[in-house]
C-alpha positions in Angstrom: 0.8 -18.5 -26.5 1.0 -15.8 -24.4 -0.3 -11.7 -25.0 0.7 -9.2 -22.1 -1.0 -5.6 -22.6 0.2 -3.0 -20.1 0.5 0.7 -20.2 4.1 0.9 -18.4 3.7 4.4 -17.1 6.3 5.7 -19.9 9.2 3.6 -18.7 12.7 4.3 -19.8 15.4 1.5 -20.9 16.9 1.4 -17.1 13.3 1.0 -15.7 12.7 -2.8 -13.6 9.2 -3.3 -15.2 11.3 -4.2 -18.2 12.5 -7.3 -16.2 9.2 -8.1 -14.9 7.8 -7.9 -18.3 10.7 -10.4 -19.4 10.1 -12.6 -17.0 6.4 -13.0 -17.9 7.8 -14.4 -21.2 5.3 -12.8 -23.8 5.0 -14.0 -27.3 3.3 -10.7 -27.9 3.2 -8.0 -25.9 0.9 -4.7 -26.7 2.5 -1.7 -24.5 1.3 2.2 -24.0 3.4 4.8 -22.2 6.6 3.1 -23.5 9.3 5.4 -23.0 12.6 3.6 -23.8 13.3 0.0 -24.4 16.3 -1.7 -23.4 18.8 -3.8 -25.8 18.0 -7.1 -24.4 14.3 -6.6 -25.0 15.1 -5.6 -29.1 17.5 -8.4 -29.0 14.4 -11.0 -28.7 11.4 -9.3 -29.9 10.7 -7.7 -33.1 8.9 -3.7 -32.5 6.8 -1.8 -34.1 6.7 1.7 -32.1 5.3 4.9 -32.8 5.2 8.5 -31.0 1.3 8.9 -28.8 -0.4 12.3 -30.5 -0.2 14.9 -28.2 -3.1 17.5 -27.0 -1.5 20.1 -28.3 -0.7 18.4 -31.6 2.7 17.9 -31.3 4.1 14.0 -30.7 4.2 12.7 -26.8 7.8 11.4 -25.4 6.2 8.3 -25.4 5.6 5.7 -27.8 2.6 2.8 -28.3 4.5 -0.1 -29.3 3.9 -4.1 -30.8 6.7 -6.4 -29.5 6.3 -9.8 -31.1 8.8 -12.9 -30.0 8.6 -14.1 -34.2 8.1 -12.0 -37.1 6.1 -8.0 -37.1 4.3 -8.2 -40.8 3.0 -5.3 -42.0 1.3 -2.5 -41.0 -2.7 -2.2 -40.3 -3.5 0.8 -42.0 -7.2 2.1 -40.0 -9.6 4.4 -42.3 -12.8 4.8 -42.3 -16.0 6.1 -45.0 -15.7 9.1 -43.6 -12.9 11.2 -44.7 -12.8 13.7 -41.8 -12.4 10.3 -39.6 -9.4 8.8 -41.7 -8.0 12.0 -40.9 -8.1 11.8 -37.3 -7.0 8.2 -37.3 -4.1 9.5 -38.8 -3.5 12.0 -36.5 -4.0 9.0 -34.1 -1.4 6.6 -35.6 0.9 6.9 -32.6 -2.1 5.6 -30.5 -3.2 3.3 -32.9 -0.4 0.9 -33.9 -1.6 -2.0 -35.6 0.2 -5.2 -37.5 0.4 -8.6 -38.5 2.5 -10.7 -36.5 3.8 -14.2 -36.9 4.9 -15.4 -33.9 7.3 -18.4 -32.8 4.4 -19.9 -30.7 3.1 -20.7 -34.4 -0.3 -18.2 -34.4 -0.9 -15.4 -36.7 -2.8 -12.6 -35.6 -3.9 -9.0 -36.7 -3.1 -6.8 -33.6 -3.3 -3.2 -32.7 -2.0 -1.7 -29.3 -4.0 0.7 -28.3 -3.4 4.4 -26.6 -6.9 6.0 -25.9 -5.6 9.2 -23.6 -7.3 11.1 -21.4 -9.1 13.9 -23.4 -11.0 14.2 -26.0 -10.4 14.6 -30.0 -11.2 18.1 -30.1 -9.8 21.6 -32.5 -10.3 23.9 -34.6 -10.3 21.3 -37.8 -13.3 19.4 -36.0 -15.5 22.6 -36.4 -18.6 22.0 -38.0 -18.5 18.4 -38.3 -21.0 16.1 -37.8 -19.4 13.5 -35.5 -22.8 11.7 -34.4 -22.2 8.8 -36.9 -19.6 7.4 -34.3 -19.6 9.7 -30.7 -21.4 7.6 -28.1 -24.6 8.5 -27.5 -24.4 8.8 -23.4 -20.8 10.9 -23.6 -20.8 14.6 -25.3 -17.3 14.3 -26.0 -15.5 12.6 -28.9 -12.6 10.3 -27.7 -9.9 7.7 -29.6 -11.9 4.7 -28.5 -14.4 6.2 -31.2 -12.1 6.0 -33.5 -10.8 2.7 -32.9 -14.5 1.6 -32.9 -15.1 3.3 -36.1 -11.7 2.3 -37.7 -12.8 -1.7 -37.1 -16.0 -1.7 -39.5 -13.4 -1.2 -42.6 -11.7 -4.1 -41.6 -12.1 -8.1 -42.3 -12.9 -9.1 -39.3 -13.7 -12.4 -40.5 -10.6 -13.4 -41.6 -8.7 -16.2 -40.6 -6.0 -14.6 -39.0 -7.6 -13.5 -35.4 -7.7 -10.4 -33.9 -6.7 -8.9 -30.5 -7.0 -5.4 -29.7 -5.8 -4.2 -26.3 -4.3 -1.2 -24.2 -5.3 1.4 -21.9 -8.1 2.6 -23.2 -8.7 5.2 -20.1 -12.0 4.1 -19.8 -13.7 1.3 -17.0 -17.2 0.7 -16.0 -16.9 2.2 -13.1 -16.7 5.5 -14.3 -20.2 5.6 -15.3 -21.1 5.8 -11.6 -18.7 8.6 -10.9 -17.4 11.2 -13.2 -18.2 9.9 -16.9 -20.9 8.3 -19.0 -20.4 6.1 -21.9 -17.7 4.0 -20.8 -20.5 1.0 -21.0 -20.8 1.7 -24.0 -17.2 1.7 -25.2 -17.3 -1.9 -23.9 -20.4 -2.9 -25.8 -19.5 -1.6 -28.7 -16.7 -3.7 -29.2 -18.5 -6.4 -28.3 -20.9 -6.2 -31.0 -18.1 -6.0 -33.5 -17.7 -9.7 -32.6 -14.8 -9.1 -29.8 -14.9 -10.9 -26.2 -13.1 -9.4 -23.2 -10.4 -11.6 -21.9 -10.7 -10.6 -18.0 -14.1 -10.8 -17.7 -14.8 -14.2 -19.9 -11.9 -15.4 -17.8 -12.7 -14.1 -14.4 -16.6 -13.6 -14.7 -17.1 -10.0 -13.8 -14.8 -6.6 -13.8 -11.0 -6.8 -13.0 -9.3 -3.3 -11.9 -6.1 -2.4 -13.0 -5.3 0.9 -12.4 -4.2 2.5 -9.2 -5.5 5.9 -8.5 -3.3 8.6 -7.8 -4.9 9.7 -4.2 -5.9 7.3 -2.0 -4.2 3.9 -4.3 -7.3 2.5 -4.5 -7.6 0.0 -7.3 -11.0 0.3 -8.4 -11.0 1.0 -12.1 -10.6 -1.5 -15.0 -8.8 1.0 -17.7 -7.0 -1.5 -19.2 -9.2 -4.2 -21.7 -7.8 -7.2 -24.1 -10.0 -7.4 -26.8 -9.7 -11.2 -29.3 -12.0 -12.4 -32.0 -14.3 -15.8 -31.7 -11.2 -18.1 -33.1 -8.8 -16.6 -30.7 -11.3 -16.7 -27.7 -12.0 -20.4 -28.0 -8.2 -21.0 -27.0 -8.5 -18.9 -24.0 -6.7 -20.7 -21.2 -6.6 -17.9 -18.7 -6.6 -14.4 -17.9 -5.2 -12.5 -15.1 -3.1 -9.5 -14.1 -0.2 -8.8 -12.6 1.1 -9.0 -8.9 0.2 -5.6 -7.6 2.9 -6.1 -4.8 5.4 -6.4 -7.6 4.1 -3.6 -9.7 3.0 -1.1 -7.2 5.7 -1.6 -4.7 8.0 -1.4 -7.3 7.1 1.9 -8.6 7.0 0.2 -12.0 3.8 1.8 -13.4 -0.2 2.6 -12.0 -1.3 -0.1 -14.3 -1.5 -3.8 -13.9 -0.5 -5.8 -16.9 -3.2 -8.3 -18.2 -1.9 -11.2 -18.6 -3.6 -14.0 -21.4 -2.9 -17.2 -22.0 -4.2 -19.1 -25.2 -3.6 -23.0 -26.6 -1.4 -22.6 -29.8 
């Protein structure tokens, strides 16, 4: 079985990282940025796509999509205790797309493609509300990756379908040592829900995956693949794209991770 996660730089239907995503044959693949899919893509995966929130409130042009070679189930509907939170996640659903998915490889999981973007949950509506329950302690701001975070304790994450949570989550450890704080903390979080980190379990330390815009260095590891204990224990590999194919190509500033799991 075989997950590819990649933020694909809101591709259109004519774009090549469409082929190059083929040809990594996927049985699931969790994408961000997704402008436009082509017909032969719909024509062997099942979608689930939905329109990334916007800063100003209105919808991106871009969608965060589930394609799953099988059968989508239905949808993961995130809440939380809090109701001002609920609200945001669903203000956040276009970022947030999460489903059950049967696929032909013969696994079913619970999955959520994730869209954290680059600023913060912020507005009028958040006025007066007390969101220390989930902001990170070491960041000021209040980002999606807190409400992902938040959004997992309501769920059974103990059940015996597995999990995997992935996407550009616009955060990387090495942030913490340049221009943010709390992206450490992101990380940890997650893992104390009971997730592992495919790249690094796989590859023993950080993996970057994002080019930056001046200079193209690849530095930053933005992009994470999140999977339960059952699912982890299958872990065969974990690696990401060729950058010569990606970069070169002009297909997107993000590497696709790449997983590979026994069925």
């Amino acid at each position: 079985m075989r997950i590819v996660v990649w933020n694909m730089r809101r591709a259109t239907s004519r774009s090549p990282a469409w082929n190059y995503l083929f040809e990594l044959s996927p049985d699931l693949a969790l994408l961000q940025e997704v402008g436009s899919a082509p017909a032969f893509i719909r024509e062997h995966f099942q979608c689930a796509e939905r329109k990334a929130a916007g800063k100003s409130g209105k919808t991106q042009t871009f969608s965060t999509c589930v394609f799953v070679r099988g059968k989508l189930g239905q949808k993961i509907v995130l809440s939380h205790k809090l109701p001002w939170v609920t609200k945001e996640l669903e203000r956040f659903d276009g970022n947030l797309v999460g489903h059950t998915a049967d696929l032909e490889a013969g696994s079913r999981l619970n999955v959520i493609s994730a869209y954290s973007p680059a600023w913060p949950v912020a507005g009028d509506h958040l006025s007066g509300v007390d969101d220390s329950p989930i902001k990170l302690k070491n960041n000021p701001k209040l980002w999606v990756t807190e409400l992902l975070w938040a959004a997992m304790h309501n769920q059974n994450l103990n059940a015996k379908e597995p999990w995997a949570i992935a996407g550009d989550l616009n955060c990387s450890e090495t942030f913490d040592f340049t221009f943010s704080s709390g992206n450490r903390e992101i990380l940890e979080r997650m893992e104390a829900l009971g997730f592992t980190k495919c790249l690094r379990r796989a590859n023993g330390g950080l993996v970057p995956t994002f080019r930056n815009p001046r200079g193209g260095k690849v530095a930053h590891q933005m992009d994470h693949l999140f999977v339960s204990h059952p699912l982890i224990k299958k872990l065969i590999r974990c690696v990401v794209g060729d950058p010569e194919i990606v970069f070169s190509g002009s297909m997107s500033d993000h590497l696709p991770i790449i997983a590979d799991f026994k069925s």
